[in-house]
N, C-alpha and C positions, 0 to 999 in steps of 0.2 A: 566673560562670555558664558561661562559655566554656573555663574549664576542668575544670570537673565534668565538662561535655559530652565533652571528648575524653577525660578519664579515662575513661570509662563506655566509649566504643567503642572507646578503645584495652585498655579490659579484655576487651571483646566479642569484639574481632581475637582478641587472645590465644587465649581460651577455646573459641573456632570451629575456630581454627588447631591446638590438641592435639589438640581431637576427630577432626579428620581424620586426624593422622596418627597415633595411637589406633589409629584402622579400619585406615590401613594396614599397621602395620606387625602385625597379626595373624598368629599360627602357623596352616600349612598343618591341619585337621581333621584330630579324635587318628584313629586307628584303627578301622575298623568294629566290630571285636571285642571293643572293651570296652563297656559297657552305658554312653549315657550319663543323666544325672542324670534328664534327663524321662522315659527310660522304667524307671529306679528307680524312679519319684515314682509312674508309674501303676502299678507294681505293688504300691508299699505300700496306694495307694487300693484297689484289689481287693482285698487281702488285709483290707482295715482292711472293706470290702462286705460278705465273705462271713462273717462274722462274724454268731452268732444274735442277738444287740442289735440289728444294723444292719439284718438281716433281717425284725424285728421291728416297728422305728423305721418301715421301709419297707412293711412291709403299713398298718402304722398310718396314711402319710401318702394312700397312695393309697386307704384307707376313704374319709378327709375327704374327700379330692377329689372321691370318686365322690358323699359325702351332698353334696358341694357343689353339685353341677351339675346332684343329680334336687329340683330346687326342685319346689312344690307348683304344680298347676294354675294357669291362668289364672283360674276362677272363684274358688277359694281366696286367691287373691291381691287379687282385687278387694272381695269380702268382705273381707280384713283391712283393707284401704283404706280401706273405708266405715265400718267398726269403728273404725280409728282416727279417721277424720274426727270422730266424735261424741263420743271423750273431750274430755274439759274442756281440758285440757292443750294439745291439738294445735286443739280446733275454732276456739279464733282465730284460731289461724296461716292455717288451709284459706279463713276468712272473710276474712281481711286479703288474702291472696290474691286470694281474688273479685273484691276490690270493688276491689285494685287494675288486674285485668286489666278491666273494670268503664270506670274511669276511663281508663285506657291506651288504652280503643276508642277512647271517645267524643272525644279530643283530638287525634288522629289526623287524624281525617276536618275537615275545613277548612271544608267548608260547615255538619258539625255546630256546631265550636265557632263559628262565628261565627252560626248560628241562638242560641246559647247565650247569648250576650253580647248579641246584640238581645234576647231574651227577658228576661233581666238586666234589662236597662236601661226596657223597658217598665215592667216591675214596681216600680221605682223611681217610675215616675213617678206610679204608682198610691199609693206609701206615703205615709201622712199624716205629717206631720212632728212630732217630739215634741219636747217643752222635755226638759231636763237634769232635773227631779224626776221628771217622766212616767217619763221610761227608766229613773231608778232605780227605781223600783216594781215596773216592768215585769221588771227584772232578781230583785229580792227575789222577787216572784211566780213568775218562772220557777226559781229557787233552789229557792222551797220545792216547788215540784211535786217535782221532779227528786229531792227526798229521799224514801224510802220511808216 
């Protein structure tokens, strides 16, 4: 293990150590006069710009952009809200939602759920107690309602 270790930094020395002197021993900057590669590079971009495709490409993208940003009213919007709420598809989602912000109040607050769990527990006390046949019946009864 301990010599992994110093391999590893003695490779790191190394590798730090070219880099430095890499940067130093660079040539003095060529020439003003000759063009260099970055500003080659912007002028093929311009050249490659002005071109009737790109010109095109470019009306095209800034259309999008502008249909993008003129969205429809605020009442059109709320409208489609309400429209979707009531497909099939989405209105459980919007209901599952509800009832879980619903739930989320009501557990929150300290004094509610422990009003909830004495209420519980009252109700308990109140249930008549049933044998093991009673409850299955009770169950088949509740079965068969629950079917259409």
């Amino acid at each position: 293990m301990n010599k992994l270790l110093a391999t590893l930094i003695a490779g790191l020395f190394a590798a730090v150590s070219t880099a430095a002197v890499a940067q130093t021993a660079t040539p003095a900057a060529p020439p003003a006069t000759e063009k260099s590669a970055a500003e080659k590079a912007k002028e093929g971009v311009k050249k490659a710009q002005s071109t009737d495709k790109a010109k095109a490409f470019d009306e095209k993208e800034k259309a999008a952009q502008d249909a993008s940003r003129n969205s429809p009213n605020p009442a059109d919007q709320k409208a489609n809200v309400e429209k979707s709420k009531m497909q099939a598809k989405t209105k459980t989602k919007y209901d599952e939602k509800a009832a879980q912000s619903l739930s989320d109040n009501s557990a929150t607050d300290p004094a509610q759920a422990k009003a909830n769990v004495d209420k519980s527990k009252m109700q308990s006390a109140k249930r008549e107690k049933v044998t093991k046949e009673e409850g299955k019946e009770i169950q088949k009864q509740q079965q068969k309602d629950s079917k259409p």
